[in-house]
C-alpha positions as a printed Julia matrix, in Angstrom:
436×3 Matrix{Float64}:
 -12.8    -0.23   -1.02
 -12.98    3.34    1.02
 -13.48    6.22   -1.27
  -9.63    7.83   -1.21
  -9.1    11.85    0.21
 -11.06   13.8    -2.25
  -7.1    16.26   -1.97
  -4.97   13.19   -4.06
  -7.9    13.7    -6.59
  -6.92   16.88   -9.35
  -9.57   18.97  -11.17
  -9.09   18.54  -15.08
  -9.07   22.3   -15.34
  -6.56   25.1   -15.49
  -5.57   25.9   -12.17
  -5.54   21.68  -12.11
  -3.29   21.62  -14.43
  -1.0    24.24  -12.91
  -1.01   22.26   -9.87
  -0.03   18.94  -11.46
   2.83   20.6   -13.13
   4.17   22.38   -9.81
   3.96   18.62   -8.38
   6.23   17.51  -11.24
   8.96   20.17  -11.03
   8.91   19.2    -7.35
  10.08   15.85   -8.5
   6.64   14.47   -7.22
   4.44   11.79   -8.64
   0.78   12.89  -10.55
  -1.39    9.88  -12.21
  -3.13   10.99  -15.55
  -5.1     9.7   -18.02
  -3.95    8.89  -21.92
  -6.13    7.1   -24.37
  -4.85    3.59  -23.08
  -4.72    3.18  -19.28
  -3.68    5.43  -16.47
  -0.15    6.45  -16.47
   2.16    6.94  -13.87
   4.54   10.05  -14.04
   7.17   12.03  -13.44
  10.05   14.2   -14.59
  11.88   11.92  -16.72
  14.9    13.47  -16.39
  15.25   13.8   -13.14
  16.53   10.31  -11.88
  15.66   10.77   -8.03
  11.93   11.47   -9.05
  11.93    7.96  -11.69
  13.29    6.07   -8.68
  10.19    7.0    -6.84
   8.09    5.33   -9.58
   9.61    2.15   -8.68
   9.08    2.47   -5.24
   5.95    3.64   -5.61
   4.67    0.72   -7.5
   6.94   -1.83   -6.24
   8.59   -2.24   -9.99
  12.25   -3.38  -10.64
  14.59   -1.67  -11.89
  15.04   -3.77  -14.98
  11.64   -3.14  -16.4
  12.08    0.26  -18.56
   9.44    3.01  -18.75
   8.01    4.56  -21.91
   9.05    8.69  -21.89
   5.52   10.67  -23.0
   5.13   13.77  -24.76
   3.61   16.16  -26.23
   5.08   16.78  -29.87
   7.78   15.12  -32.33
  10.52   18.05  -31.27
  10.54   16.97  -28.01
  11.12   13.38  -28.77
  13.6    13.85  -31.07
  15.51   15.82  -27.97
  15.52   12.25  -26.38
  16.86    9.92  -29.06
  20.51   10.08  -30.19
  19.98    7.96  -33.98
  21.76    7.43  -37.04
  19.94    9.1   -40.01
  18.74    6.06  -41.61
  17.0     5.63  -37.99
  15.73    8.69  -37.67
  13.61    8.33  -41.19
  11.75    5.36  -39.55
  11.56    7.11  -36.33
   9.44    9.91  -38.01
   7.54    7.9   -40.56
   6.26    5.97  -37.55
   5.42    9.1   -35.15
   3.91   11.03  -38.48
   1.78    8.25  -39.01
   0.59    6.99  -35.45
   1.3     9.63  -33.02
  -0.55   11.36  -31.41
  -1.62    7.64  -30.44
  -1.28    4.51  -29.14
   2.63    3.38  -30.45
   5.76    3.32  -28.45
   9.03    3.88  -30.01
  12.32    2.28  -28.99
  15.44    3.91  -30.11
  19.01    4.78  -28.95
  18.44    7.47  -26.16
  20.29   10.93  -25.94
  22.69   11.32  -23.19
  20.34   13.68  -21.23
  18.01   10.87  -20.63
  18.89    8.68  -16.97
  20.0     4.97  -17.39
  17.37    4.48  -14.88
  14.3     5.28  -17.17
  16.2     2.88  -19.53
  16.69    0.05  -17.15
  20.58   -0.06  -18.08
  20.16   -0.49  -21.87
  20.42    2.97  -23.4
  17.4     2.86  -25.16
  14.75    4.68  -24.45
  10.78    4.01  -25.98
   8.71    7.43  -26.79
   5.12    7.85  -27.0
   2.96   10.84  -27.64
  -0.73   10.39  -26.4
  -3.5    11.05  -28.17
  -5.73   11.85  -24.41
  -6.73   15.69  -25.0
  -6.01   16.0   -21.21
  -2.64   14.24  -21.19
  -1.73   16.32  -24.02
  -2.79   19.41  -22.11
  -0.85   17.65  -18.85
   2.74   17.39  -20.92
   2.47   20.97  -22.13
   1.8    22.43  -18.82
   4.99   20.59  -17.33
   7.03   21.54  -20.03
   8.97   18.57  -19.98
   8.85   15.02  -20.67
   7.24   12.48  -18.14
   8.21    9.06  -17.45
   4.9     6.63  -17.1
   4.3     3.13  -16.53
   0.73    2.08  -15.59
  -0.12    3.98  -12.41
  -1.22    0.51  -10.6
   1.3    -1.49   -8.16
   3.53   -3.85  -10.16
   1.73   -6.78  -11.95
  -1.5    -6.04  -11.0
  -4.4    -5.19  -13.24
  -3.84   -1.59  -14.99
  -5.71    1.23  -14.25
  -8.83    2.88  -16.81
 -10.37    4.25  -13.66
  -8.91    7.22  -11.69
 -10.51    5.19   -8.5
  -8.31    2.2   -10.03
  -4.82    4.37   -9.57
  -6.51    5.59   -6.01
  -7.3     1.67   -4.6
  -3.75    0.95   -5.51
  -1.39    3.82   -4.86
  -3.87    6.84   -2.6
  -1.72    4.88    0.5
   1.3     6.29   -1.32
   0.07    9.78   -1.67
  -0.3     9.81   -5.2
  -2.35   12.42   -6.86
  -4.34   11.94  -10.13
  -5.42   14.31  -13.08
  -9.09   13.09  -13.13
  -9.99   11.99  -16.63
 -13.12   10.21  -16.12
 -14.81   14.08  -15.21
 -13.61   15.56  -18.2
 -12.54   14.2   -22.07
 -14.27   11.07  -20.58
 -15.19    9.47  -23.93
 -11.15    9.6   -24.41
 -10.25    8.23  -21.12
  -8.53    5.11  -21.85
 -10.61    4.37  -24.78
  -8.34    1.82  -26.2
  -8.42    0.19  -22.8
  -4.79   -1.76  -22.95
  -1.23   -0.49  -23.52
   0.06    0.83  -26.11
   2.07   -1.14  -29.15
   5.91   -1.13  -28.65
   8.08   -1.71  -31.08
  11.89   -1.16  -31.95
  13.9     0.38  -34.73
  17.22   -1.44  -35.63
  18.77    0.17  -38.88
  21.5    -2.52  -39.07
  19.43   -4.85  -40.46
  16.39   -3.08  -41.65
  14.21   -4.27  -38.83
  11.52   -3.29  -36.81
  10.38   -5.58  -33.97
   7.08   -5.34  -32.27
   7.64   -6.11  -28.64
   4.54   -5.74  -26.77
   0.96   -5.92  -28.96
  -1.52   -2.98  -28.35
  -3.96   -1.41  -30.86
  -1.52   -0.36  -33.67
  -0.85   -3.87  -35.71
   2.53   -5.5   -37.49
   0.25   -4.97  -40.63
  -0.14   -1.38  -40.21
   3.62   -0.55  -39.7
   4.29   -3.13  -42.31
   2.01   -0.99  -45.04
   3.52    2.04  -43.92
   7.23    1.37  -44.29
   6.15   -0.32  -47.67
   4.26    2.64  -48.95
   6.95    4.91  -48.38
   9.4     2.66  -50.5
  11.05    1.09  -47.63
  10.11   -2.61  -49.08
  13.67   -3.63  -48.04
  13.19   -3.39  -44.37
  11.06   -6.34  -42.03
   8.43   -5.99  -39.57
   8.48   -8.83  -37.12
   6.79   -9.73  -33.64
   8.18  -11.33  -31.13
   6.67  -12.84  -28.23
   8.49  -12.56  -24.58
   7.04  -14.26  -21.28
   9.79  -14.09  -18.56
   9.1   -15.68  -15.27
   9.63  -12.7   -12.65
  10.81  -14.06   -9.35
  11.59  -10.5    -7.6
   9.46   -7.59   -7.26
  12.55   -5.26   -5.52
  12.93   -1.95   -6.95
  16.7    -2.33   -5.59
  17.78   -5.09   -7.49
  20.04   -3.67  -10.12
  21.22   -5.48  -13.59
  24.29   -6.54  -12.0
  22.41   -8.56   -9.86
  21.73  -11.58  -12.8
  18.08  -10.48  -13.49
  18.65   -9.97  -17.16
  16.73   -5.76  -18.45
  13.95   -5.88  -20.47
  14.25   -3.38  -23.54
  10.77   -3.18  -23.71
   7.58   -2.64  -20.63
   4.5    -6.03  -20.53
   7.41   -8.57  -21.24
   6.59  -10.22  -17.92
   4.79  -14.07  -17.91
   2.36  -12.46  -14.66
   1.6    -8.85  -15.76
  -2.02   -7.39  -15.41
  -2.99  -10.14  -13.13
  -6.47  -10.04  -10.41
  -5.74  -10.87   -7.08
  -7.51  -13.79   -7.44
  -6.07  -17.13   -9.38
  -7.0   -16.63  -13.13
  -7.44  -19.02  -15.73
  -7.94  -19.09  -19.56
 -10.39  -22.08  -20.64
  -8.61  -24.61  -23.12
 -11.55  -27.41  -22.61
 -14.7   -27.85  -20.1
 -16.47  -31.21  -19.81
 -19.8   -31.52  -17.56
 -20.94  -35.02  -15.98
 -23.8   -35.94  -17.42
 -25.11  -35.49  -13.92
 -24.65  -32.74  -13.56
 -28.06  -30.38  -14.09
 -26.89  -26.74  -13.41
 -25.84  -25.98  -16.38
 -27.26  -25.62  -19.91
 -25.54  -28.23  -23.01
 -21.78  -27.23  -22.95
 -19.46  -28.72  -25.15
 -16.66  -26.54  -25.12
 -14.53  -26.76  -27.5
 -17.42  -27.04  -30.07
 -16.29  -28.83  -32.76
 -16.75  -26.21  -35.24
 -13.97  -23.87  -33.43
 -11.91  -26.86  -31.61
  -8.82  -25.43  -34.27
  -8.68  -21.76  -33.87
  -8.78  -22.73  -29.67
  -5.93  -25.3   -29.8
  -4.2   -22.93  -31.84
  -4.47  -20.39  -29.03
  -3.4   -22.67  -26.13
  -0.3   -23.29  -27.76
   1.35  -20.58  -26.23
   0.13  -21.6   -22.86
   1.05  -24.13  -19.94
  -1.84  -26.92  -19.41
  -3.01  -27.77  -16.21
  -6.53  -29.36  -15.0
  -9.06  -28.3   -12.61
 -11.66  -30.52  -11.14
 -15.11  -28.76   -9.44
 -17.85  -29.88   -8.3
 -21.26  -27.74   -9.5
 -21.57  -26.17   -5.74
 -17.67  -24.8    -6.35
 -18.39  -23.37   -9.29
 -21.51  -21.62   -7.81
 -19.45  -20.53   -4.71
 -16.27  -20.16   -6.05
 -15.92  -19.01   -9.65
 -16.02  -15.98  -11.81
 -16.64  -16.09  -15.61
 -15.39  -13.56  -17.97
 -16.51  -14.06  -21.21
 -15.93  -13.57  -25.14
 -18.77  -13.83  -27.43
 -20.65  -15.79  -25.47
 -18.61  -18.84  -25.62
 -19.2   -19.76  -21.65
 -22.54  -18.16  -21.4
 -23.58  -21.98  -20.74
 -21.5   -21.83  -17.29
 -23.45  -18.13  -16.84
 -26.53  -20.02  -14.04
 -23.63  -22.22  -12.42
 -21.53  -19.94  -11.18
 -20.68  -17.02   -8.71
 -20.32  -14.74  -11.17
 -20.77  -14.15  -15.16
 -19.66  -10.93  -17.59
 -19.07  -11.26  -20.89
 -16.46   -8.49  -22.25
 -18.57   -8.16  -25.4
 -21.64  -10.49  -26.32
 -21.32   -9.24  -30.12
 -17.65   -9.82  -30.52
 -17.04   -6.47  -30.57
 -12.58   -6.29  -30.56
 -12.7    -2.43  -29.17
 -15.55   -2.67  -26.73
 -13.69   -6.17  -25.53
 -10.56   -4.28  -24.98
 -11.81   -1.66  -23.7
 -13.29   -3.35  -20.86
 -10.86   -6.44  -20.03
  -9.1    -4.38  -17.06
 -12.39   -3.23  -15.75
 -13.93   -6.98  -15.69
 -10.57   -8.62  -14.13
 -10.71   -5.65  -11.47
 -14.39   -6.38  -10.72
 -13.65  -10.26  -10.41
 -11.28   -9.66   -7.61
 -14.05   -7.68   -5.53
 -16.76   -9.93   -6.21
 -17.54  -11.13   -2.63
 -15.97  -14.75   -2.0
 -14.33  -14.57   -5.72
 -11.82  -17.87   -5.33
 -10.92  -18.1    -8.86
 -11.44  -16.49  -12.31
 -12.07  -18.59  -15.48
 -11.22  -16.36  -18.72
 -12.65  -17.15  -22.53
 -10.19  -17.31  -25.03
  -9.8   -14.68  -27.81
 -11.03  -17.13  -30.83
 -12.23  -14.83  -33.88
 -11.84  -15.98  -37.05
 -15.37  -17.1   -38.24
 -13.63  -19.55  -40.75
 -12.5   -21.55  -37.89
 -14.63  -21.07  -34.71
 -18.27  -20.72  -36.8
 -19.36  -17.55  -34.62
 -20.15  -14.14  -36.24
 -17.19  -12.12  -37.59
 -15.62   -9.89  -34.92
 -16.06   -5.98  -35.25
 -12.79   -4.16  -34.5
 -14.38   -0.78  -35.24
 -13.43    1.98  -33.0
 -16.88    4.34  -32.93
 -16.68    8.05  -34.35
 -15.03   10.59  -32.25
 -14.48   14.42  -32.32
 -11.24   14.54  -34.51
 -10.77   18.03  -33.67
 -10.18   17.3   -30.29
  -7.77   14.37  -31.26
  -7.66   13.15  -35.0
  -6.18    9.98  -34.04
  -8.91    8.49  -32.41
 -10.85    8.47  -35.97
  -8.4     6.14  -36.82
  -9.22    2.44  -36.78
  -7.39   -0.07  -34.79
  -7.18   -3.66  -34.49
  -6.76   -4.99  -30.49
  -6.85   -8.39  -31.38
  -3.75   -9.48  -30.42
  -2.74   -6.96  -27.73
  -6.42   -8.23  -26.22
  -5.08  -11.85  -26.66
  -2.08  -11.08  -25.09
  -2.78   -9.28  -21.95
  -5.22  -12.06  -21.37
  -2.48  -15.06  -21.21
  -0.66  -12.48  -19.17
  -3.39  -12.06  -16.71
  -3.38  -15.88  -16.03
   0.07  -16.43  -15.67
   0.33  -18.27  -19.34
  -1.68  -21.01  -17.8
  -5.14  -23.03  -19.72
  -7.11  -25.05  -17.79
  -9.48  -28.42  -18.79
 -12.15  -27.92  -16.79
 -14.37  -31.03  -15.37
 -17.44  -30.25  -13.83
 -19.05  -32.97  -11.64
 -21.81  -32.96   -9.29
 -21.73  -32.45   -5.61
């Protein structure tokens, strides 16, 4: 795609930053960068300049946005909780913030129904991004985001990512890939949401991301809260309307929480996961693939049970014209010579570095030149099952004086395995390859 103006692009520095904050008290729009993907923002208590986001993008109003900012005070300005609440609330931000965890509570009065889509509550987030940090304090107030990308496409970890997709609609954006670059959507996918209810001792994980139901289980138990449940949930709602004027009223029933969407984070191109491939024995493009291999046929059906099954017949010159492979582990790198295109997210089974660059391989898929179709690896990790090395969910060392967060180690494995069935619309494929 053309470059976009070099004006929508902002200089990370001080006068930068004073510029991106004038744009937000003007109830404009300014992209910036956090530690998971590009965000979208604007005042979020102005409701005029949150309506824009959803034009911008093309979002409807019953998907909710997450509130950012830049310390616990501010939050608790927001959130209108009983006491009992409140303790979870701050055990959870203490813990995990500045980082990659959205809280849903009860939201104060000052905060627009809009942000909320309709429900009253309202999910917080402080980043952990240096720059978006710097960003929130400069506009001295807090800032609606969603991903800066239009609605259901693949999210932005690119400042050229929010330019392709939203320069047409002016929007300017805090360039984080010239400075704090190492921070720039490190984590590479959304952040974990998750929901207090007090009533009956619950918290709910609503969208997966890097902070896991095991580390806000271990929390609430280490701080004597034994009585109370951490659960996960999983939500895939078919979306038949993109209108950002279609209100509650008019049946589409609010999400509470952002990501609960069946088609969310999808190419531009059909996309696929891989639940079986078979390969005519006359067929000579391709190396020995017998995928499932026996030794990891479990932990696969295990992962296609949350997905619709279809079939796909090719011939070998399809698949050379026609297909792009992202891989995992090098499950598929037998399909690697027979098709249009091959990348495998992380050869080592590396979680992070998988995660990290899932948005960046499904955006390159769509601009590979005569890209028809993308086929997609499953997640499959536990060595037990599958017989491939152990995964490494390490996150590499960091300057914790810039952020002490990011030190912190994370576990993407299901927020990785969930924005891929996401990004092919919930559907697995048994692939038969036959020859011209």
């Amino acid at each position: 795609m053309d470059p976009s103006p070099p004006s929508l692009l902002i200089a990370p520095d001080q006068q930068g930053l004073i510029s991106a904050a004038e744009d937000i008290a003007k109830g404009n729009l300014v992209a910036f960068p956090t530690e998971t993907v590009y965000g979208l923002g604007a005042n979020a208590l102005d409701a005029s300049a949150v309506l824009s986001i959803f034009e911008a993008k093309g979002r409807p109003l019953t998907d909710p946005l997450i509130v950012h900012v830049h310390d616990i005070q501010s939050a608790k300005q927001l959130i209108s909780v009983s006491p009992e609440t409140e303790r979870v609330f701050m055990l959870l931000a203490n813990q995990f913030w500045p980082g990659p965890l959205t809280i849903i509570v009860k939201a104060a009065s000052c905060v627009p129904m809009v942000v909320t889509a309709d429900t009253g509550y309202v999910g917080i987030r402080m980043p952990a991004h240096p720059l978006a940090l710097e960003f929130l304090k400069a506009c001295r107030l807090p800032i609606a985001a969603p991903s800066a990308n239009r609605f259901g496409h693949v999210s932005p970890t690119r400042a050229q990512h929010v330019l392709d997709d939203l320069g047409n609609k002016g929007v300017r954006v805090l360039d984080g890939d010239s400075a704090h670059a190492s921070f720039t959507c490190l984590h590479g996918i959304e952040s974990t949401v998750l929901r207090i209810n007090a009533e009956d001792s619950s918290v709910t994980i609503l969208r997966q991301g890097a902070i896991s139901q095991r580390d806000v289980a271990g929390l609430l138990k280490g701080e004597g809260l034994s009585e109370w449940v951490v659960k996960a949930i999983h939500r895939a709602i078919k979306h038949t309307s993109a209108s950002t004027t279609d209100t509650v009223a008019s049946g589409e029933e609010p999400a509470v929480a952002p990501g609960q969407l069946l088609t969310h984070y999808a190419p531009d191109v059909p996309c696929y996961v891989l639940a079986s491939a078979v390969i005519s024995p006359d067929v000579s493009t391709y190396e020995h693939l017998s995928y499932p291999p026996p030794e990891s046929e479990e932990a696969v059906r295990e992962q296609m049970q949350r997905y619709t099954q279809s079939s796909l017949l090719l011939s070998s010159a399809q698949m050379k014209s026609d297909v792009v492979v992202i891989d995992f582990q090098g499950q598929l790198r037998a399909l690697a010579s027979g098709c249009l295109a091959y990348r495998d997210l992380s050869p080592s089974g590396n979680m992070t570095e998988a995660a990290r660059g899932l948005f960046a391989a499904l955006r390159w898929s769509e601009l590979v030149p005569q890209a028809g179709k993308v086929i997609l690896a499953p997640i499959v990790t536990c060595a037990d099952k599958s017989g491939m090395e152990p995964v490494d969910r390490s996150v590499g060392s960091l300057d914790a004086q810039s952020s002490p967060s990011l030190n912190k180690s994370y576990d993407p494995e299901l927020g990785l395995a969930d924005r891929i069935l996401r990004a092919a619309s919930g559907v697995a494929i048994e692939l038969v390859i036959n020859e011209d």
